[in-house]
C-alpha positions, -999 to +999 in steps of 0.1 A: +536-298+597+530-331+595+511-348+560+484-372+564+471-399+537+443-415+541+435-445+516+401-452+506+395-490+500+361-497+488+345-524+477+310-531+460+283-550+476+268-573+449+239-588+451+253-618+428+282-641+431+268-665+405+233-673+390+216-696+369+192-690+343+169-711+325+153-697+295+123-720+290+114-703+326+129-671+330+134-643+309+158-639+283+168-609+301+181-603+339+185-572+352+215-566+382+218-541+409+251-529+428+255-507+459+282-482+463+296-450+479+269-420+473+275-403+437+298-433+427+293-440+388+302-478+373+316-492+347+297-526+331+312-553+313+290-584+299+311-608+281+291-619+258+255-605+266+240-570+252+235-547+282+200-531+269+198-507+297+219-492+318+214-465+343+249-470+365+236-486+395+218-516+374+222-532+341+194-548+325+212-575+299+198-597+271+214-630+273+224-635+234+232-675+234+209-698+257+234-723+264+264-703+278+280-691+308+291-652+311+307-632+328+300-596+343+324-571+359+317-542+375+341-515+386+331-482+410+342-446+408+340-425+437+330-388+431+366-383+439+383-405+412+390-435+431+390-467+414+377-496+433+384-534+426+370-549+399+339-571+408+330-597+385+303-625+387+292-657+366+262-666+350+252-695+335+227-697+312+210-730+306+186-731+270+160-750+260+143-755+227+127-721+215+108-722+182+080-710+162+068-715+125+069-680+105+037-673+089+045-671+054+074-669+031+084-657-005+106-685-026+111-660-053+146-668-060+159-634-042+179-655-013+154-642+015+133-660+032+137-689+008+125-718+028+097-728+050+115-745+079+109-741+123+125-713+130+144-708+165+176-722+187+188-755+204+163-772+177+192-800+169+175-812+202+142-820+189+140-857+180+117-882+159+115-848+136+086-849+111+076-820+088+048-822+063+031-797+041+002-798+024-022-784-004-058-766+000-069-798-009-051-817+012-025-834-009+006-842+007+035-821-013+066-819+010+080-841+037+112-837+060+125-857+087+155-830+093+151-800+108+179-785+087+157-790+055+127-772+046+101-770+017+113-749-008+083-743-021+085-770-048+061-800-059+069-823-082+102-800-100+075-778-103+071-742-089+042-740-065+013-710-070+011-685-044-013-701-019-019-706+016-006-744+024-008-767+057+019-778+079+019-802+105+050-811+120+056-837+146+086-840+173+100-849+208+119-826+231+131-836+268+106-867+265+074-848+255+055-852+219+047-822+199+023-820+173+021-780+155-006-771+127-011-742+111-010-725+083+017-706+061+010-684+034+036-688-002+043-653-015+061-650-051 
């Protein structure tokens, strides 16, 4: 009686060899979708990414740094134990500027949300940076030209009441002027 082996190559179908994201268009998260052998199960890896959902055909992953490129692997079981190749795939994430002022904030001397400052990533792209902040009666009190320094919450070496205040802050990013006003509330 003769033995026959049979050897099972498979390999996974993806739907991606390499993507590019922007993140001032898409989403900061991508989802990806693999096609396999009935009752296969898979094994992610995101260098670099958080997978946020994963149900073993798809991952849905939240791309943690906006300028970066990752890399994702995949690797199939069969309902049989057999280990595929490993498939892995690139994606290149391309950021832009993404900020927003925070609504108020408590310079109470408890090292937490200290300063009043734009909030976000990629801002050391922003250019001709101007903030100002101002009183209810519209006194000037705080000016920065670096986006690395905030208003402390400080006017004249003296400690500012708990108030709502004015900001207006001025920039360019990619070629375009921005001009932001609102409002943000000092909490002690």
């Amino acid at each position: 009686m003769k033995k026959i082996f049979l050897i099972l190559l498979f390999i996974i179908q993806l739907g991606y060899s390499q993507q590019v994201i922007n993140t001032c268009e898409d989403s900061q998260t991508s989802t990806y979708i693999v096609n396999g052998l009935p009752n296969s199960t898979f094994s992610w890896n995101v260098n670099g990414g958080t997978i946020i959902n994963n149900n073993n055909t798809s991952i849905t992953v939240l791309w943690t740094d906006s300028n970066a490129t990752y890399t994702i692997t995949v690797v199939e079981t069969s309902q049989f134990g057999c280990i595929g190749q490993p498939q892995t795939f690139t994606v290149t994430i391309r950021g832009c500027s993404f900020f927003y002022f925070p609504n108020s904030f408590t310079p109470n001397g408890d090292n937490i949300n200290e300063i009043f400052n734009i909030e976000g990533y990629n801002l050391s792209s922003l250019q001709d940076y101007t903030l100002l902040i101002f009183n209810r009666w519209g006194q000037e009190i705080f000016t920065s030209s670096s986006v690395d320094k905030g208003w402390d919450g400080i006017y004249n070496q003296q400690l500012c009441k708990q108030d709502v205040y004015v900001y207006k802050c001025f920039f360019r990013k990619e070629g375009k002027n921005y001009e932001k006003i609102g409002q943000v509330n000092l909490i002690r």
